[in-house]
C-alpha positions in Angstrom: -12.1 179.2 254.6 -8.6 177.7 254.3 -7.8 175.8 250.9 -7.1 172.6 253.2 -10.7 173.2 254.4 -12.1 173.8 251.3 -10.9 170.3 250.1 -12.0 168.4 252.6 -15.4 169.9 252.0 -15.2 169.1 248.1 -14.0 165.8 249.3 -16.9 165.1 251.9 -20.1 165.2 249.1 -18.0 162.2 247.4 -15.0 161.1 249.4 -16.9 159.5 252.1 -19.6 157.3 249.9 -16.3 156.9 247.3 -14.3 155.4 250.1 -17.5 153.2 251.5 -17.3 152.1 247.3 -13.7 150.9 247.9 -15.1 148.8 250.6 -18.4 147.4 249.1 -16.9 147.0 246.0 -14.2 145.1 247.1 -16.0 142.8 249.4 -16.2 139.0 249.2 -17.3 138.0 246.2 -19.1 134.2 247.4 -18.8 131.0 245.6 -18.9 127.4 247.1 -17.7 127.3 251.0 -14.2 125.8 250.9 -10.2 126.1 251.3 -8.7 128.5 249.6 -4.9 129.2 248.8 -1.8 128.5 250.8 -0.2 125.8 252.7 -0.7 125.4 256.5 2.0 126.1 257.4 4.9 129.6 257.7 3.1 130.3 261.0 2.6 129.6 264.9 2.4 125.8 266.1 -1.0 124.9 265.4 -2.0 123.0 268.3 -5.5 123.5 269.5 -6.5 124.7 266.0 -10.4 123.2 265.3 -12.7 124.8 263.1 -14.5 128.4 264.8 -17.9 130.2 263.5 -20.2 132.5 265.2 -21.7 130.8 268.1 -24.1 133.8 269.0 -24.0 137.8 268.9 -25.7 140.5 269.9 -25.7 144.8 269.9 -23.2 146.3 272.5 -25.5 149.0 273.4 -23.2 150.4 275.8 -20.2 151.1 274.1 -22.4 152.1 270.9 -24.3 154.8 273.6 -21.2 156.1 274.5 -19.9 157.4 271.1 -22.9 158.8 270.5 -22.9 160.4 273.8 -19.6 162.0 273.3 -20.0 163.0 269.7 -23.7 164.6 270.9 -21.6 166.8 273.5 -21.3 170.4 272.4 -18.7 171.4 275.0 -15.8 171.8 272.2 -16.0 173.0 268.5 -12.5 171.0 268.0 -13.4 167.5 268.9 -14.8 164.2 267.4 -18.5 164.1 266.2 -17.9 160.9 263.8 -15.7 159.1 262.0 -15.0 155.8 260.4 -12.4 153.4 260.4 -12.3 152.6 264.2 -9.3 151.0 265.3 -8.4 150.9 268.9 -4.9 150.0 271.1 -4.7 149.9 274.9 -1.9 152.0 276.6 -0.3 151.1 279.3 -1.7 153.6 281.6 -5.3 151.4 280.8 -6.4 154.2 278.4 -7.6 152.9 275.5 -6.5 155.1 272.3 -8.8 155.1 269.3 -7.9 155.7 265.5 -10.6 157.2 263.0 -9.6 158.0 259.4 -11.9 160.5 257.6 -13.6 162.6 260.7 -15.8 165.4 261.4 -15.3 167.8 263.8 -17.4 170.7 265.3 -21.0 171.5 267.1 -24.0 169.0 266.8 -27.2 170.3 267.1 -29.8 169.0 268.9 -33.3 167.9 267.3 -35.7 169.0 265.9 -32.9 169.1 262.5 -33.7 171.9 260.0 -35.4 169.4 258.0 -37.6 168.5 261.1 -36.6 164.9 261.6 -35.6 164.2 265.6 -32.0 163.5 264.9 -29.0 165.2 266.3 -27.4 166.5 263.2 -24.4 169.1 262.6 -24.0 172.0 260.1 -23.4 171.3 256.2 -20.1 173.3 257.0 -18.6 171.4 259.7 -14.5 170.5 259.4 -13.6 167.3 258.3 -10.2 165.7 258.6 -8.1 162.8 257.3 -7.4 161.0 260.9 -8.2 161.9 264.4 -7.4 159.9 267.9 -9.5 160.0 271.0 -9.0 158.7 274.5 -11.2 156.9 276.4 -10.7 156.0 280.2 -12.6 153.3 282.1 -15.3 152.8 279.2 -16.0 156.8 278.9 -14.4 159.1 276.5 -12.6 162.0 277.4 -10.8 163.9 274.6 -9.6 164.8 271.0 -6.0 164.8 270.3 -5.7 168.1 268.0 -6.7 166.7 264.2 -5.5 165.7 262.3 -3.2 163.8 264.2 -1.4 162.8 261.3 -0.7 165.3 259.1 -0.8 165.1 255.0 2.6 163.9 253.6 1.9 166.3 250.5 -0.5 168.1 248.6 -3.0 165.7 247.1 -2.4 162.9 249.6 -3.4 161.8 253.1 -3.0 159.5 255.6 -5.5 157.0 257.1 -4.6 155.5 260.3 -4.9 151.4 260.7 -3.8 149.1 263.5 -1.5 149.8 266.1 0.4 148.2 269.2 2.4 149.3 272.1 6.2 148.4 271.8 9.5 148.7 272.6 11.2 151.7 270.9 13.6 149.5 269.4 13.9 145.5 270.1 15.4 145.4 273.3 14.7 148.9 274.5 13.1 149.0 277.8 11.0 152.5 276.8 7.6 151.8 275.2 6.1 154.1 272.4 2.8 153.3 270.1 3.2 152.4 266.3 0.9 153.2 264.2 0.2 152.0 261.0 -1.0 154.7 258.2 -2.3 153.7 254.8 -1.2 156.8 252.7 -3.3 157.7 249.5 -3.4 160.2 246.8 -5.9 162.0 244.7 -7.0 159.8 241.1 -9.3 159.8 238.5 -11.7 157.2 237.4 -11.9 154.3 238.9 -9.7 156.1 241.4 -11.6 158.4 242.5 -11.5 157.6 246.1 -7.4 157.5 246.3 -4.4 155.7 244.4 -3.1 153.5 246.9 1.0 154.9 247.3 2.1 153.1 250.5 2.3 151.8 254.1 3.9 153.9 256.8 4.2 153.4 260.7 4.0 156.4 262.8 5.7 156.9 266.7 3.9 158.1 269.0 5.2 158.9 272.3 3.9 158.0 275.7 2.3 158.6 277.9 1.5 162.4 275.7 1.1 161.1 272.4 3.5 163.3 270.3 3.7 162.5 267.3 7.5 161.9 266.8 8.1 160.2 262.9 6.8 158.4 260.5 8.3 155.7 258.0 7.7 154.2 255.1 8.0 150.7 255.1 6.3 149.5 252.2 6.3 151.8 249.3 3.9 150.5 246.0 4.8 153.6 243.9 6.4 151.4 241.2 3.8 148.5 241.0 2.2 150.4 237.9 -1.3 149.0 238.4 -2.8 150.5 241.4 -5.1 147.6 241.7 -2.0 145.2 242.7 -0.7 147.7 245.1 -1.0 145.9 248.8 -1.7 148.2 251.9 -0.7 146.9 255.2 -2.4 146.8 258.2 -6.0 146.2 258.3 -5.8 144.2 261.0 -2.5 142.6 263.4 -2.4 139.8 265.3 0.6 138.9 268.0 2.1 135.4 268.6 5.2 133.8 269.6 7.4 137.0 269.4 5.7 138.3 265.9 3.4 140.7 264.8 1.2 139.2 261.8 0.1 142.4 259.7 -2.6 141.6 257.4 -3.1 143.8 254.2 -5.3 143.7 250.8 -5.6 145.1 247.5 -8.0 147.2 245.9 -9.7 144.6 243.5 -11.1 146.7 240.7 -15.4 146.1 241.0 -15.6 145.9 237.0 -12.8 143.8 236.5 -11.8 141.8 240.3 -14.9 142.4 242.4 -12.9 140.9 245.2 -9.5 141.8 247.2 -6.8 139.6 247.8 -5.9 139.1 251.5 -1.8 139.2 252.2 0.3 139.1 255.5 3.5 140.2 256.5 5.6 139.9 260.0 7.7 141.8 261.9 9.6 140.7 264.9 8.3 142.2 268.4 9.8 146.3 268.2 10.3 146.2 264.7 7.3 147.3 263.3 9.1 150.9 262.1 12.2 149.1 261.1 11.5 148.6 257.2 14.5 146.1 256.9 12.8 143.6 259.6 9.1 143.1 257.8 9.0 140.1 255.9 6.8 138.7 253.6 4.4 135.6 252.6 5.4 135.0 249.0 2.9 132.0 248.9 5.6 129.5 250.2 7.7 131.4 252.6 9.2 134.3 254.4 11.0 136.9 252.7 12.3 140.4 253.0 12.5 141.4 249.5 9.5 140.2 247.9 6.4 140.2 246.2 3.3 139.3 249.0 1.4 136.5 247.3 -2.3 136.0 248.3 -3.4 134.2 251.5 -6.9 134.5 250.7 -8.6 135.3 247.6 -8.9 134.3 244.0 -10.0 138.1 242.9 -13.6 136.7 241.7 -15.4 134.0 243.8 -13.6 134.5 247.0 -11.6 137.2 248.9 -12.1 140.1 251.4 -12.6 143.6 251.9 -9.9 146.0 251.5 -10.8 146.3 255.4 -11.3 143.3 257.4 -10.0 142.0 260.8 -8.0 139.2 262.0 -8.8 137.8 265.6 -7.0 134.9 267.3 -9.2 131.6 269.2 -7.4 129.6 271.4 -5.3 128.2 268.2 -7.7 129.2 265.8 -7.7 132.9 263.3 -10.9 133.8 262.4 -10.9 136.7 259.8 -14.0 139.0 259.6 -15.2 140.7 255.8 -18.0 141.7 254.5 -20.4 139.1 252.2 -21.0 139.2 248.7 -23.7 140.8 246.5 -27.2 142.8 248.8 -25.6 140.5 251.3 -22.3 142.5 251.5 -24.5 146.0 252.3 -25.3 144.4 256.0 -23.9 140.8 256.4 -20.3 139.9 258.0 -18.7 136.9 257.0 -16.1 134.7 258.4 -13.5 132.3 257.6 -10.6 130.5 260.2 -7.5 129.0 259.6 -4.7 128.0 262.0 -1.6 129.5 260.7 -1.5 133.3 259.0 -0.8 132.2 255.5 -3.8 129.8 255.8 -5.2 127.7 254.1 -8.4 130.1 255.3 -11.5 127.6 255.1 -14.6 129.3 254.5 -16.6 131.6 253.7 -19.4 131.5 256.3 -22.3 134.5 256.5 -22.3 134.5 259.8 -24.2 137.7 261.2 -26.5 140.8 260.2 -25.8 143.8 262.2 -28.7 146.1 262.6 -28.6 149.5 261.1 -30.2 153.1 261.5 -31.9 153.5 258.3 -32.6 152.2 255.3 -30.4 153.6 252.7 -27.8 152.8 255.1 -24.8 150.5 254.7 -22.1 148.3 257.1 -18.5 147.9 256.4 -15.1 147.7 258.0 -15.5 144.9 261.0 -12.7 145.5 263.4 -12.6 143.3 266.3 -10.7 145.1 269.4 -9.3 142.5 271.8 -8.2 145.3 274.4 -12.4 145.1 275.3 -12.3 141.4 274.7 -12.6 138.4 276.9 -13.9 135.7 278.8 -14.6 133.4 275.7 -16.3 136.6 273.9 -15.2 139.6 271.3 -16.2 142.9 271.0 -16.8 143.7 267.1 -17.2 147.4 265.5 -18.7 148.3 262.3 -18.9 151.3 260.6 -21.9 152.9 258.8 -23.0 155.1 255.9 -25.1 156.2 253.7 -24.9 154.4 250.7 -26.2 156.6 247.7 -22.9 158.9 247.3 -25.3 161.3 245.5 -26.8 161.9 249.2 -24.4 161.4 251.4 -22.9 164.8 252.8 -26.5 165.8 253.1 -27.7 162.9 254.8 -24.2 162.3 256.8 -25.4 166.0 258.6 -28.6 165.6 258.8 -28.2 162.6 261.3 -25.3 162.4 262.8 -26.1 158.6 263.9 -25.2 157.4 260.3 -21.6 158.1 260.3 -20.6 156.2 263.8 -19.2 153.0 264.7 -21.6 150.7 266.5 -20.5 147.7 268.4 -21.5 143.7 269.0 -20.7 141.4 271.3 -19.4 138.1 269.8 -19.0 134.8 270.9 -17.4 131.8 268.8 -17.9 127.9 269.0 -17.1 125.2 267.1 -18.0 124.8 263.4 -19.5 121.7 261.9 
């Protein structure tokens, strides 16, 4: 077995659940419902800005159905059979190109499993990579690009695909190419043990093939010395007016700052690889050279998820996290605001998605507006098992638990 494969299967029996810690562990931490941090303004005319919560919701079946019909298919030994992270951009040929960070390839089985249980499940040796992509075409998935489709920027480190867009090449340039954004991470001890935080990079990808042609760094937290205050970019984007808003977080500590902070950058329209054109909210305005200064969060009684998503209402952004406590194992909660840089009012637990097992957790809601419209959005979550002790065992065993599921989502006003 290759050394690269050897890793990753080290890295799967703690990796995963470690990396579904740095999620839980950093999840909204609840006080009193309220405003928190910023001044309303830095950001897009406000008109039409009122006050949005969850109106109703309910399981996508379909699109959950078809993820687990194309991961069940043992035509190919090289393609997707899970993932996490679940990010999706639409091309402009109408596929739809989704991102997964940590992924397993190879042959599902069908039931009975070798423990007896009727679940699909895969063999305790199957590969696992850092990122994969895979296409989908009029609601059905058709393919793998080879995986990793981002390869590791140096031994001990790896790169988990975020957000992306379709732009121009360059501002102006009539030629349109997909940027990705990659959070890069390296190998730590204690608390670290599910990755240092080192930077944010945006990768090119070409179209319509999807070659992978660079990758930048435009964000580099190698000299912050506390990884803890390091920012990662990209969680989530929203565009307006010309800009791309790219939301990022910390990774709060759970002994010392249960919560992350939430920060935002922006990046004129074709320059999210240019690192000279992000800018950042310092906590009273736009700057190109600066330390981010929380939009959301006070590291204790309020904050986000080191993954959350940012979606856009009419004039309204509602940002999705995980809630605080038991709650934060299976409840999303929201908060709005009308500009970026907030003030973000809130928290509201707005929804509790259902899940395969118990044992089982939620995490990482990702709204994808390319399926979205007509007054509703289409929300993912992924899920895992939540006892790290058990997970590559149970993570094989049924193949189910490590999938993203879907919800349909519709918003109204907020009292």
């Amino acid at each position: 077995m290759p050394d690269d494969t050897a890793r990753a299967r080290e890295w799967t029996g703690t990796g995963i659940a470690l990396a579904l810690t740095l999620v839980l562990g950093t999840v909204l931490v609840t006080g009193l419902p309220g405003d928190d941090s910023g001044p309303d303004d830095g950001g897009p005319d406000d008109g039409g800005c009122r006050p949005r919560t969850v109106a109703s919701w309910s399981a996508d079946t379909a699109l959950t159905s078809e993820f687990a019909r194309y991961g069940d298919d043992a035509g190919r030994t090289d393609d997707w059979t899970g993932g996490d992270g679940s990010h999706s951009v639409r091309l402009p040929d109408g596929r739809l190109l989704w991102l997964f960070s940590d992924t397993f390839l190879g042959t599902v089985h069908r039931p009975p499993n070798p423990v007896g249980e009727s679940y699909a499940w895969r063999d305790t040796t199957a590969p696992m990579v850092r990122n994969s992509a895979v296409l989908m075409r009029d609601g059905r998935l058709e393919s793998t690009l080879p995986a990793p489709l981002f390869p590791d920027p140096a031994p001990g480190r790896w790169r988990w695909p975020v957000a992306a867009r379709v732009e121009a090449r360059s501002p102006g340039s009539p030629e349109q190419v997909v940027k990705v954004l990659l959070w890069v991470r390296q190998d730590g001890q204690h608390p670290w043990i599910y990755g240092v935080p080192v930077a944010t990079e945006v990768a090119t990808l070409s179209l319509p093939d999807l070659r992978l042609e660079s990758v930048v760094t435009v964000h580099d937290q190698q000299q912050v010395a506390d990884p803890s205050r390091r920012v990662l970019f990209g969680t989530t984007l929203v565009e307006e007016d010309g800009w791309t808003y790219v939301f990022g977080g910390d990774d709060g500590r759970p002994a010392a700052r249960p919560a992350s902070h939430a920060y935002v950058a922006r990046v004129p329209d074709g320059g999210l690889g240019d690192p000279a054109a992000w800018e950042f909210w310092d906590g009273s305005r736009w700057q190109t050279r600066a330390r981010p200064g929380p939009v959301l969060g006070d590291g204790r009684h309020t904050g986000v998820g080191s993954a959350f998503s940012v979606a856009r209402d009419e004039g309204t952004y509602v940002l999705f996290t995980m809630a605080a406590g038991a709650e934060g194992l299976t409840t999303v909660a929201s908060y709005w605001a009308c500009s970026p840089t907030g003030p973000w009012h809130g928290p509201a637990h707005e929804l509790t998605p259902a899940l395969p097992a118990d044992g089982t957790a939620a995490y990482n809601p990702q709204t994808h507006p390319e399926l979205s419209g007509d007054g509703r959005l289409v929300l993912s979550y992924d899920v895992n098992w939540l006892e790290m002790s058990q997970a590559a065992v149970m993570l094989s065993r049924n193949v189910s638990l490590y999938r993203p599921r879907f919800l349909t989502v519709r918003l109204g006003p907020r009292d």
